[in-house]
Every structure is written in structure tokens, then in C-alpha cells.
N, C-alpha and C positions, 0 to 999 in steps of 0.2 A: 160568101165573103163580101163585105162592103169595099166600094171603090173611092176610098177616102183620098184626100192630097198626099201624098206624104211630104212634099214640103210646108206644108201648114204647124204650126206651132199648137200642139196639145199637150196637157199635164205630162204624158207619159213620151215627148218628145216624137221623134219622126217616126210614121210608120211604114212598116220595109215589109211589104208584102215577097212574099216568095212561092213561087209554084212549083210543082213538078207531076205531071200528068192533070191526074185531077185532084190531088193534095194541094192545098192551098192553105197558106199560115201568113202570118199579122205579126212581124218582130218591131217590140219596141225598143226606141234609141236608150229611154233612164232604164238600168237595169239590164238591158239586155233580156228581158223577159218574151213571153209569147204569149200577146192579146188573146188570139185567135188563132183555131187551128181547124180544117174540113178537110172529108174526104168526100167530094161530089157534097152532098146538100148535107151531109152528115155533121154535124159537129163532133169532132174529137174532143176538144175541151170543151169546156164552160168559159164561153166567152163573156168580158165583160166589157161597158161601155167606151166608147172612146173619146168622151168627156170625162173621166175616170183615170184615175192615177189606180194601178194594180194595189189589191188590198193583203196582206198577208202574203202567204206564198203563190196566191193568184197568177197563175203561167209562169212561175218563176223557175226558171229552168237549176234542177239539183244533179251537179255535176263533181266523182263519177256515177255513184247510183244515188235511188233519193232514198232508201229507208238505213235499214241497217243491215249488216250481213254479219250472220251466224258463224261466231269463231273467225270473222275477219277473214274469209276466205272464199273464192267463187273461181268458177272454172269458165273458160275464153275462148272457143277459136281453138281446142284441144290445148289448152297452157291453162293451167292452175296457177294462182295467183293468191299473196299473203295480203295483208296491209295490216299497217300499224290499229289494236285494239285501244277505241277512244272512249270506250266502257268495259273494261276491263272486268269489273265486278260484274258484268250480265255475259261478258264473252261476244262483247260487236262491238262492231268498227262501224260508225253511225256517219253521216254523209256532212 
């Protein structure tokens, strides 16, 4: 992980390093997105620069899940769960 300012002014606003063991991730301020993400030397994601504004869905975090779910339904923690179908004609519930 780079040891950047985070008070320093870049395209993609402050950057809010957060650790926990050795997981180590890069949140930016525009978006709310995640630069950067390690576990020990590993890259999780594909980090991009930090002269760089994120491109596309680039660390964009897709919240609750990121693709689609089949028949708009997925099981929890033993609780099955519905959500509303936003493609209706394929039968998912798309994020």
C-alpha cells in the first residue's frame, strides 16, 4: 500500500487508508469508492493511480450485491430473503 497524505488534494479527493491485520485498503472521499485493496503484498483489487480519478466501476463499491440474483432471492445468515424483480422479463433483481 502507498503511504500517501491524505490530507493532500487529489482528483479523487482524500485518501482514508484503513487496516485491519494485514488487509490494508485506500477509500476515496468522491464516491466513496476503494482505490486500493492488499492482503499482505497481495493485491485484492486492481489498483489504480492516485493521480487518477476511478474510471468506470473502478473500486466502486455495488451495494447490496454487485451482479444480479436469480429470481430476486438469496439466503442470509439462515433467513431467506425476496427483493423486489428489476428485470422482470429475465427473472433478477439487478444491483
Amino acid at each position: 500500500m502507498n503511504s500517501e497524505d491524505p490530507l493532500m488534494t487529489y482528483p479523487s479527493g482524500a485518501q482514508l487508508p484503513i487496516t485491519h491485520g494485514d488487509h490494508a485498503a485506500t477509500v476515496i472521499e468522491v464516491g466513496g469508492g476503494i482505490r486500493e485493496y492488499a492482503v499482505g503484498d497481495r493485491p485484492v483489487l486492481d489498483p489504480y493511480p492516485l493521480a487518477s480519478m476511478r474510471d468506470g466501476a473502478h473500486g466502486a463499491v455495488l451495494i447490496p450485491w454487485p451482479n444480479r440474483l436469480a429470481d430476486g432471492s438469496y439466503h442470509f445468515e439462515g433467513i431467506d430473503h425476496q427483493v423486489a424483480l428489476t428485470e422482470p422479463e429475465r427473472s433478477n433483481a439487478i444491483h
